[in-house]
C-alpha positions in Angstrom: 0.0 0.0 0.0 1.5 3.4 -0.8 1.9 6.5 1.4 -0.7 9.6 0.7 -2.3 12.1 2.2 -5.3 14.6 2.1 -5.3 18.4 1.1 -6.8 21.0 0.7 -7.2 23.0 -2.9 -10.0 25.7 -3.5 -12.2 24.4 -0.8 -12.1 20.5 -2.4 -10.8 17.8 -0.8 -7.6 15.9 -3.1 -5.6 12.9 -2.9 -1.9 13.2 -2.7 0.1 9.8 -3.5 3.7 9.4 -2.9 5.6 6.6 -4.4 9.1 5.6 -6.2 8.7 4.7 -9.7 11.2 2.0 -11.4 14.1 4.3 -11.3 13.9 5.2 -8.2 12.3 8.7 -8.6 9.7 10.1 -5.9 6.6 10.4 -7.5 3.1 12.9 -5.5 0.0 12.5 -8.2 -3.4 14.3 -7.4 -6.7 13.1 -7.5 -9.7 14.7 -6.8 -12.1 13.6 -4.4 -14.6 16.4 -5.8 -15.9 16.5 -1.9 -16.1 19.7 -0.5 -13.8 20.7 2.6 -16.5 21.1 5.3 -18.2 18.3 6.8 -16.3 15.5 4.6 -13.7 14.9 6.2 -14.4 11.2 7.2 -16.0 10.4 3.6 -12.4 11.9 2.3 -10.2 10.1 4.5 -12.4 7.1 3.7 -11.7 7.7 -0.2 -7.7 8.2 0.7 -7.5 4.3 2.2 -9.0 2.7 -0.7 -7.0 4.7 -3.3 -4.0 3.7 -1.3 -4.8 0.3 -1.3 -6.0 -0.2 -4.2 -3.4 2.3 -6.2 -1.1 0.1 -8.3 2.7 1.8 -8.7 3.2 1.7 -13.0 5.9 -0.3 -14.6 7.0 -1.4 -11.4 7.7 -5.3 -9.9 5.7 -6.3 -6.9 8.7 -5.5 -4.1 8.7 -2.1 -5.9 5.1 -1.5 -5.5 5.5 -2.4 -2.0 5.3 1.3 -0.6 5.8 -0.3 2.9 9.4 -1.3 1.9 10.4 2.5 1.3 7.8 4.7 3.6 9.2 6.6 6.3 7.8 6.4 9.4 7.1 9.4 9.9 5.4 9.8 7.0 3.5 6.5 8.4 2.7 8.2 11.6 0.8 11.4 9.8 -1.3 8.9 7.6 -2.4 7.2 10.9 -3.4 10.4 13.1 -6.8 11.1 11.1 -7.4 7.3 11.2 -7.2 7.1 15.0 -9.5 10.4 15.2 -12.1 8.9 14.7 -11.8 6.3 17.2 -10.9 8.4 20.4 -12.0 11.3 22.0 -11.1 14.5 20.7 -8.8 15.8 23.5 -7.3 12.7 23.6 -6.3 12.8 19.5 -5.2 16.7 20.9 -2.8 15.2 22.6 -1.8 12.4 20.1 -1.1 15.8 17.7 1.1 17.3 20.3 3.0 14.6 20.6 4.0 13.4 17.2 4.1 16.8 16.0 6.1 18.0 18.6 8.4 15.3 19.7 8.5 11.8 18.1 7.9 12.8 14.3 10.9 15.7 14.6 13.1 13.0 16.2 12.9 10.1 14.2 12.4 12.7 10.9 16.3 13.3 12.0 17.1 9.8 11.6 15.1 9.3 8.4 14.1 5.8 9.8 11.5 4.0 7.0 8.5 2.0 8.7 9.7 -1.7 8.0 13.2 -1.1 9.1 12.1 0.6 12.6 13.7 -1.5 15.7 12.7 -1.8 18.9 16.3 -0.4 19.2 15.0 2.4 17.4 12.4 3.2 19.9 14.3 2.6 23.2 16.9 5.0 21.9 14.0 7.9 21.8 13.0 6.8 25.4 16.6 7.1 26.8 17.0 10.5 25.2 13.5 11.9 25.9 14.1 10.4 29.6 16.5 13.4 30.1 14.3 16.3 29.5 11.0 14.6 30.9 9.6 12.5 33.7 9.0 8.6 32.9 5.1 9.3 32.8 5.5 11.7 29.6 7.7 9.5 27.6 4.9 6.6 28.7 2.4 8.6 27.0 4.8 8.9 24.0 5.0 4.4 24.1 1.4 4.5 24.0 0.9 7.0 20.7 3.8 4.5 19.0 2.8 1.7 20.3 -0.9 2.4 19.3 0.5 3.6 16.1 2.3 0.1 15.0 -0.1 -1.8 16.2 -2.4 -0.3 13.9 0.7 -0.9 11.0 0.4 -4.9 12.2 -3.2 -4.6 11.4 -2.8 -3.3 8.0 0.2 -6.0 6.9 2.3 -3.2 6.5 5.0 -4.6 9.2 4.7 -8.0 10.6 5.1 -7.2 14.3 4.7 -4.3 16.2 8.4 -3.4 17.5 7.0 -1.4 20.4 6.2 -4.7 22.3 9.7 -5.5 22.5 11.4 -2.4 24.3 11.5 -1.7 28.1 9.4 0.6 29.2 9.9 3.0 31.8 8.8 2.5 35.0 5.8 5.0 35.8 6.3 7.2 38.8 4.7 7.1 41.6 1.9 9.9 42.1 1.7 11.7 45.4 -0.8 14.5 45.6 -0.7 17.9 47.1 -3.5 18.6 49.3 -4.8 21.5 51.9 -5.3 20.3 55.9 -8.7 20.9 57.0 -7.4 24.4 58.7 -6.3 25.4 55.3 -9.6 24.4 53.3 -11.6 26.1 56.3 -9.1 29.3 55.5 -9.8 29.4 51.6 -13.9 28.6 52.3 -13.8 31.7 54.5 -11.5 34.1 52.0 -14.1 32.8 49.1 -17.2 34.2 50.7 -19.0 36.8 48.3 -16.0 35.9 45.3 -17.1 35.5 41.7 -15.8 32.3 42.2 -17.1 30.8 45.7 -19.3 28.1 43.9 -17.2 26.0 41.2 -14.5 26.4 43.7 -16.1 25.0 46.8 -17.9 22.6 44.7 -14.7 21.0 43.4 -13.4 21.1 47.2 -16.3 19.4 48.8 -17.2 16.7 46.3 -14.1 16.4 45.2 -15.1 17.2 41.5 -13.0 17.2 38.5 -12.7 20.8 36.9 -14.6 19.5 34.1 -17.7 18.2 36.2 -17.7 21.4 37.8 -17.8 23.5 35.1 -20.4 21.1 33.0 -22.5 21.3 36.2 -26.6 22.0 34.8 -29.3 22.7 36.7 -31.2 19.8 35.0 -28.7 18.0 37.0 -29.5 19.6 40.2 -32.8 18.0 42.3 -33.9 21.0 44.8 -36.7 18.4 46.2 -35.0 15.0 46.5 -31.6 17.6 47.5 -28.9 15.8 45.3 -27.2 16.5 42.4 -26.0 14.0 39.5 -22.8 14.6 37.8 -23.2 13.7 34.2 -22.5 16.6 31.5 -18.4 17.9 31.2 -16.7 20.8 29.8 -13.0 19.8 28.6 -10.5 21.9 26.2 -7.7 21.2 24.2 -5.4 23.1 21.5 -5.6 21.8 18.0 -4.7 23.2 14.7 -3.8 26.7 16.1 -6.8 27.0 17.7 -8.0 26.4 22.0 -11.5 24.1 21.5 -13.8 23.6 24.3 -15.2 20.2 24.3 -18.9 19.8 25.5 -20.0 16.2 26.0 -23.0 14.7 27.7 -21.4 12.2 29.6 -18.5 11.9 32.3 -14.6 10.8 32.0 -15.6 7.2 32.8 -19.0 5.2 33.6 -18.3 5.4 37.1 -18.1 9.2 37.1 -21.6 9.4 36.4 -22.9 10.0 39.9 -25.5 11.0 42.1 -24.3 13.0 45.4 -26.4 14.3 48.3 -27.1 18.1 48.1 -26.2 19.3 51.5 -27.9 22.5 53.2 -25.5 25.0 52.8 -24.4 24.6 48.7 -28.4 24.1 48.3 -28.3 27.7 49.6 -25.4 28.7 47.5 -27.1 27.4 44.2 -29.9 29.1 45.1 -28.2 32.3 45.7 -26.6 31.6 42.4 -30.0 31.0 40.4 -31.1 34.2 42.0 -27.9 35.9 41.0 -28.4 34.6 37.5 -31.9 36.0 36.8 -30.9 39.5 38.6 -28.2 39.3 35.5 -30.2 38.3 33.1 -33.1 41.0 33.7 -30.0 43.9 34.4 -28.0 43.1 30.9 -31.0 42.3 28.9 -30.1 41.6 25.4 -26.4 41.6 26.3 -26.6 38.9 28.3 -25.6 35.4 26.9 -28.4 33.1 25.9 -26.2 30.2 25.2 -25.7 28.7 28.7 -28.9 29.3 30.4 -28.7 25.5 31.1 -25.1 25.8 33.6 -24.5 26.7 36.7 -21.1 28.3 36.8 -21.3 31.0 34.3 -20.3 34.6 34.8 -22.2 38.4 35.1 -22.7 38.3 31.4 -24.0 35.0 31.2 -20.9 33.5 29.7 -20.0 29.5 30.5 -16.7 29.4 32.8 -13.2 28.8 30.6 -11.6 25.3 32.2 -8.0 27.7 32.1 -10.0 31.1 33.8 -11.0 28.7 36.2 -7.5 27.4 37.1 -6.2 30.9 37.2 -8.5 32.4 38.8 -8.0 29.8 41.5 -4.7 30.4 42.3 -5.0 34.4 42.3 -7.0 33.8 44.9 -4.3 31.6 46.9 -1.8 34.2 46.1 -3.6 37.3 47.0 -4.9 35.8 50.4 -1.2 34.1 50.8 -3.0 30.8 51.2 -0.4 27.7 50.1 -0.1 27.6 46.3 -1.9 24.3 44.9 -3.5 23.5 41.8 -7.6 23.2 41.3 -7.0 19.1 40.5 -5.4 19.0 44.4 -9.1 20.0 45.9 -9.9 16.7 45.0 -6.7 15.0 47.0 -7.9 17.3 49.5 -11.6 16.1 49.7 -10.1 12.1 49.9 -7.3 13.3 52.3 -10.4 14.5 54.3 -12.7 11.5 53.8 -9.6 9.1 55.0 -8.9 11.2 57.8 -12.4 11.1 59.2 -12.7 7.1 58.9 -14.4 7.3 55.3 -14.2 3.9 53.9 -11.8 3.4 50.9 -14.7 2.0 48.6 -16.9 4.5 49.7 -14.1 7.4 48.5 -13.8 5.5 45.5 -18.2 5.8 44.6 -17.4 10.0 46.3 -15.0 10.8 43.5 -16.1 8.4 40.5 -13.4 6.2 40.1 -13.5 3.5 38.0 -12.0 1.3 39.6 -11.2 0.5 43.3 -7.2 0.1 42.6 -7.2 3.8 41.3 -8.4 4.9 44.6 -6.3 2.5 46.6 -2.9 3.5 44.3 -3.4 7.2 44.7 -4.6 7.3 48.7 -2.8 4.3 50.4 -0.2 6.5 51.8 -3.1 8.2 53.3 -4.8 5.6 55.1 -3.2 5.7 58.6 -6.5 4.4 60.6 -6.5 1.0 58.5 -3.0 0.9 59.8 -3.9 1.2 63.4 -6.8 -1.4 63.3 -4.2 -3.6 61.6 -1.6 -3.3 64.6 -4.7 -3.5 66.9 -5.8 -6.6 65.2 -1.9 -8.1 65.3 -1.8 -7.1 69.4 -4.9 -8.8 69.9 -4.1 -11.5 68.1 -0.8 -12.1 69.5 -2.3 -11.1 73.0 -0.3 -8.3 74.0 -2.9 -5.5 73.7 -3.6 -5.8 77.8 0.4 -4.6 78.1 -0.4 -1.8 75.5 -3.3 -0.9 77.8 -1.4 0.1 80.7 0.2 2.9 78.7 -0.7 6.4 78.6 0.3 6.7 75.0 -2.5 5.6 72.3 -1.8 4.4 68.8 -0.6 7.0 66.2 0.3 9.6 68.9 3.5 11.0 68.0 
C-alpha cells in the first residue's frame, strides 16, 4: 500500500500519493475527491484508504510496488493520526497531535528511519533520550501514541510485528498528591465568601469534582426536592490546529463518574443564591446577556460558561492574593479524599465520592493516606498475639506521636 495524504485545494478535498517509480524517482499524483472541505472529512479520509490500497505503482515489480518497503515512518505516523481520530475522544487525538508533531515525528524525521526497518532499538533510543528532559510518565504517554500507532501498522500488513512490544518501558512514577489540611480548606472557604468564584470552587473542594464536572455542572442536573445533584454533563478543552477548543460532552470521563451525590444544606443555599444571582443578571444586561448557557450553573455576570483555564487561574490568584499555600484546582480533589480518610471514610466509599473507575485507582493514589486502616491492623496483630492488655497500661495511644 503506498503513502498519501489529504489536502486541501479551492475548498475541495484531493488525494496526494507518494511513491518511487522504477528508477527510483519520488513520484506525489493528485486526485480529486470532488468533496467539498466542510463536513467531509471522514467520507475523504475514507476515499484516501481505498485509493492507497488499491493504487497500483506503474511499470514497477511487486517489491517495488510495496510502498511499505520505502515509507518513512514518519510519514507513516501522519497517515495514521486522522485514522485514529475517529476512534478516540477528541482531547485525547489533541494530545496524540502534540506529541507526534512536537516530539517523536521531529526525532525520528532526523534519523530518516522508514517504517519496516524501525527496531525496537530504534524506539528505546528515543525513550533514553527523551528520559532526560522529561519524567517517565510523559515518555509513557509517548510508548502508548507508538505503540498504538504500530499496532495499527500490524493490522494493515504493513509490518509483521509491532516493535514497540519489545522495548522496556519506563517505569511510571509514583503519584503523590498535594493537598490542603482541613485548617487550610476552612481558610480558603472563609476568604471565598461573596467571590465571583465561591461556587465552582467549593464545589470541586467538597465533592471532590473534576474541573470538568464542575464547570459542566446544569441545573437539570440539580434536584432542589429529593436535594442531590448527579454529575453527568463535562466541559474539557484542548489546542488543535492553532486554535484552543472547548469540548462539551453529555457524559462523564468514565462510567463510574456518572454520579449521584447528596445536596447538602448550605451549597443548596449557595445554588440558590446563584439561580437568583443569575436571573438578577439576566433582567440587568438584557439583550447583552448570553443566551447560550442558560442550562449551567457556573457562568459569569454576562451570562458566559466558565473557561476550564479562567477557572484554574482564577484559582490560584486567589491563593496568592490571600497568601493561602499555592496548589493546583485538581489537588481540591486530594484534599476532599485526604479528608474523607482522615475522618474514617471507607476506601470504597471514597472511590463511589470521587467516581473512580475502579477500586485500585483509589487505593494507588490514597494508600499513603490511610493511617486508621494501619492502626486497626496493629490493633488486630496485638490482639491477636495477645499483648494489647500490656499496650493498655500505657498512657500513650496508637498514632500519637
Amino acid at each position: 500500500m503506498v503513502a498519501g495524504h489529504l489536502q486541501e485545494k479551492n475548498g475541495l478535498y484531493y488525494i496526494v500519493l507518494s511513491y518511487k517509480d522504477a528508477n527510483g524517482k519520488r513520484k506525489t499524483p493528485w486526485f480529486a475527491t470532488n468533496l467539498p472541505v466542510k463536513g467531509n472529512k471522514r467520507r475523504a479520509e475514507a476515499l484516501l484508504l481505498e485509493k492507497r490500497q488499491s493504487f497500483l505503482v506503474p511499470d514497477a515489480s511487486p517489491a517495488q510496488a510495496d510502498e511499505g518497503e520505502d515509507m518513512l515512518f514518519t510519514d507513516f505516523l501522519q497517515n495514521w493520526l486522522p485514522v485514529a481520530k475517529s476512534t478516540i475522544k477528541l482531547t485525547t487525538y489533541a494530545s496524540y497531535v502534540s506529541m507526534t508533531q512536537g516530539v517523536i515525528i521531529p526525532y525520528f524525521q532526523a534519523l530518516g528511519i522508514t517504517l519496516k526497518k524501525l527496531t525496537a532499538s530504534d524506539i528505546q533510543n528515543f525513550y533514553t533520550q527523551q528520559l532526560e528532559r522529561v519524567n517517565a510518565n510523559t515518555v509513557i504517554h509517548y510508548h502508548a501514541v507508538i505503540h498504538r500507532a504500530l499496532k495499527y501498522a500490524v493490522k494493515m500488513d504493513l509490518i509483521s510485528f509491532n516493535p514497540a512490544d519489545r522495548i522496556e518501558r519506563p517505569k511510571k512514577a509514583t503519584f503523590i498528591g498535594n493537598f490542603y489540611d482541613s485548617a487550610e480548606i476552612n481558610a480558603l472557604f472563609q476568604v471565598l465568601k461573596g467571590h465571583p468564584l465561591e461556587l465552582p470552587i467549593k464545589l470541586a473542594a467538597f465533592y471532590g469534582l473534576r474541573r470538568s464536572e464542575v464547570l459542566g455542572l446544569k441545573w437539570n442536573a440539580i434536584d432542589l426536592d429529593a436535594n442531590t445533584l448527579t454529575i453527568r454533563h463535562t466541559v474539557t478543552s484542548c489546542n488543535l490546529g492553532g486554535k484552543h477548543i472547548e469540548v462539551v460532552a453529555d457524559t462523564t470521563k468514565t462510567k463510574s463518574s456518572m454520579r449521584t451525590l447528596p445536596l447538602v444544606s448550605e451549597f443548596r443555599l449557595l445554588l440558590l443564591k446563584k439561580k437568583e444571582q443569575q436571573e438578577h443578571y439576566r433582567k440587568l444586561c438584557g439583550r447583552s446577556y448570553c443566551q447560550a448557557y442558560l442550562d449551567y450553573v457556573c457562568v459569569n455576570e454576562l451570562g458566559e460558561r466558565l473557561k476550564p483555564n479562567a477557572l484554574s487561574d482564577g484559582f490560584r490568584r486567589i491563593l496568592e492574593q490571600n497568601n493561602l499555600r499555592v496548589i493546583r484546582l485538581h489537588d481540591l480533589r486530594h484534599t476532599c479524599a485526604s479528608l474523607l480518610l482522615a475522618n474514617g471514610v471507607s476506601m470504597k466509599q471514597i472511590q463511589e465520592w470521587l467516581g473512580h473507575s475502579d477500586f485500585s485507582t483509589t487505593a494507588n493514589i490514597y494508600a499513603h493516606l490511610d493511617f486508621h486502616s494501619k492502626i486497626s491492623s496493629a490493633e488486630a496483630m496485638l490482639s491477636g498475639l495477645g499483648l494489647a492488655s500490656s499496650c493498655e497500661e500505657t498512657d500513650v495511644p496508637f498514632g500519637a506521636v
